[in-house]
C-alpha positions as CSV (number, residue, x, y, z in Angstrom):
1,X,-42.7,-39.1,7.7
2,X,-41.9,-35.5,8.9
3,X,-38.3,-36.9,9.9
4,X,-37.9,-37.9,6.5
5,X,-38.7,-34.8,4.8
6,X,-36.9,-32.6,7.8
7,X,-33.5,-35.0,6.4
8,X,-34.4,-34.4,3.0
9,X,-34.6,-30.7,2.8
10,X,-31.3,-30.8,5.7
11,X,-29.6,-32.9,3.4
12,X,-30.5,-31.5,-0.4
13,X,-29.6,-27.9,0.6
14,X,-25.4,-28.7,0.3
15,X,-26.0,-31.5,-2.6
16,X,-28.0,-28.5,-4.3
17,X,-25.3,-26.0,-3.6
18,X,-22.4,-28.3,-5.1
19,X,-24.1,-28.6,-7.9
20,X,-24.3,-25.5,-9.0
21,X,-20.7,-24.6,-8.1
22,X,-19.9,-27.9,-10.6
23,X,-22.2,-26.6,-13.1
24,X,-20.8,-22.7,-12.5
25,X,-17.3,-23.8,-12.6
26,X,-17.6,-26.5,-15.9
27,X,-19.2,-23.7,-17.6
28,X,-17.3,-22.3,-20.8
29,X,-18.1,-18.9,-19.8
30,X,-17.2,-18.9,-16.4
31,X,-14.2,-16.5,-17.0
32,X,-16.7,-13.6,-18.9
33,X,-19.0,-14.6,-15.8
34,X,-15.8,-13.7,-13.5
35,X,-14.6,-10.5,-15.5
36,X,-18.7,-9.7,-15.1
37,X,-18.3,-10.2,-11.5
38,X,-14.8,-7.8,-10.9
39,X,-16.4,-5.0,-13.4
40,X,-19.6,-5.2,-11.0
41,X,-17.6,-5.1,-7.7
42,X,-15.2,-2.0,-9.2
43,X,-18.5,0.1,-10.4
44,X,-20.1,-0.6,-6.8
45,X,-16.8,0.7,-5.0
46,X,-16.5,3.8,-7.2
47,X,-20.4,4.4,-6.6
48,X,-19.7,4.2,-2.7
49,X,-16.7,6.1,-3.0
50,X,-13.6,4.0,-3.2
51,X,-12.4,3.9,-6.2
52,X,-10.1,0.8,-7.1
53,X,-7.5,2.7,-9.3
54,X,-7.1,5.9,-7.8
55,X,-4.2,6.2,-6.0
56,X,-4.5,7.6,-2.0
57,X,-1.9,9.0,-1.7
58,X,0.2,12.6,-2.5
59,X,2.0,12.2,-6.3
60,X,5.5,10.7,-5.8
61,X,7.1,13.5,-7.7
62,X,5.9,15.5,-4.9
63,X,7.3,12.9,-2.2
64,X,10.7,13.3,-4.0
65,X,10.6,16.7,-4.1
66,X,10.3,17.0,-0.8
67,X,12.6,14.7,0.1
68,X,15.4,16.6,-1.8
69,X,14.7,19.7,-0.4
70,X,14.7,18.3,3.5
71,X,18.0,16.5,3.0
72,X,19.6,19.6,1.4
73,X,18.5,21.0,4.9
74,X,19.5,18.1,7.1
75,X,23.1,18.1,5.0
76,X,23.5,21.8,5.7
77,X,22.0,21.2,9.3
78,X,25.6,22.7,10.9
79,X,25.3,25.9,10.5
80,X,23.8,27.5,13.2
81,X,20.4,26.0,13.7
82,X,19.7,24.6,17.2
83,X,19.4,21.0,18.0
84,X,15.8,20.8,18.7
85,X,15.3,22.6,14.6
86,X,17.9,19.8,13.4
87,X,15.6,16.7,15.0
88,X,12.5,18.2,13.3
89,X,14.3,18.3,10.1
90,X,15.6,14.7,10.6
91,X,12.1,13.5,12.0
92,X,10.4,15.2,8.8
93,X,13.0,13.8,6.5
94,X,12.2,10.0,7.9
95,X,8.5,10.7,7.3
96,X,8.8,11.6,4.0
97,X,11.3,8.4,3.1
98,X,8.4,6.6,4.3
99,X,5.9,8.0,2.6
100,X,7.8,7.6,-0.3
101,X,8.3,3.7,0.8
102,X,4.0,3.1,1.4
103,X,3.6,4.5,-2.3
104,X,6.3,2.3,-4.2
105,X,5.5,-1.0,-1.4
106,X,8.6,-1.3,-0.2
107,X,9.1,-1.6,3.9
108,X,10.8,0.6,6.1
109,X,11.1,0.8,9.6
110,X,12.1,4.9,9.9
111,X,8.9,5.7,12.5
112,X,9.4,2.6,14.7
113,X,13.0,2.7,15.5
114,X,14.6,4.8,18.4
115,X,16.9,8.1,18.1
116,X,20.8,6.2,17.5
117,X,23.0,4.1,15.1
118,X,20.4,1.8,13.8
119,X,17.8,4.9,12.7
120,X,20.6,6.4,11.1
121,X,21.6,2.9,9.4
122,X,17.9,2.0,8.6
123,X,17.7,5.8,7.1
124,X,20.9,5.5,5.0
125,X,19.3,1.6,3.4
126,X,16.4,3.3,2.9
127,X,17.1,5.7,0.6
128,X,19.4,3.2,-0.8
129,X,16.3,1.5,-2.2
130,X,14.1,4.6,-3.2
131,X,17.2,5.8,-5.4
132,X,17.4,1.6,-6.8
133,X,13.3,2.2,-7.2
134,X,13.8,5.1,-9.5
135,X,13.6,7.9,-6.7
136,X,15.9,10.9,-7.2
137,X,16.8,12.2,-4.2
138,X,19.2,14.2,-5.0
139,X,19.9,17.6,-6.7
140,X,20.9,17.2,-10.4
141,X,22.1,20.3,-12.3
């Protein structure tokens, strides 16, 4: 007898649990139950801290802003400064491209690529597609 009722209850628990998904799903309010549900989860981030719609990250007019000004200096890089203040430029310029990259989602691949050709290729396609993504990067008077 103890068999039987171990088997039951073994058994039930999943027939149970289907059930109510059937019953949760077939309901005609399962969509306000859902929109319930993400409401819930975005007050309980915001209440721990992470709020779902704030962005992280510096404004982009600021990223472009700084972008302009660091390839005025990288274009005007020949006169006078020494090579190790021309690779900070450049190495400063790169971050900021991919900063600005990480806040419009597009890929880059400035920080993983050596000193050469294909940095200064990938560098050139990237700005490329932050000026195609709306991103002024240059001076317009």
């Amino acid at each position: 007898m103890g068999t039987w009722v171990l088997a039951a209850a073994f058994f039930s628990g999943p027939v149970l649990c289907l059930a109510a998904m059937v019953t949760l799903v077939s309901d005609p309010h399962f969509d306000r139950i859902a929109r319930a549900r993400t409401l819930v989860r975005g007050w309980w981030s915001a209440r721990r801290g992470h709020d779902l719609h704030t962005p992280t990250g510096r404004p982009i007019e600021d990223i472009a802003q700084d972008a302009r000004r660091l390839g005025r200096q990288l274009q005007h890089a020949n006169d006078g400064r020494s090579a190790a203040r021309i690779g900070a430029i450049r190495r400063s310029y790169d971050d900021v491209l991919a900063e600005g990259c990480a806040a419009l989602g597009l890929a880059e691949l400035l920080g993983v690529l050596p000193d050469g050709p294909e940095l200064d290729a990938e560098r050139r396609r990237v700005e490329v597609v932050l000026i195609g993504a709306g991103m002024v990067l240059e001076d317009t008077f």
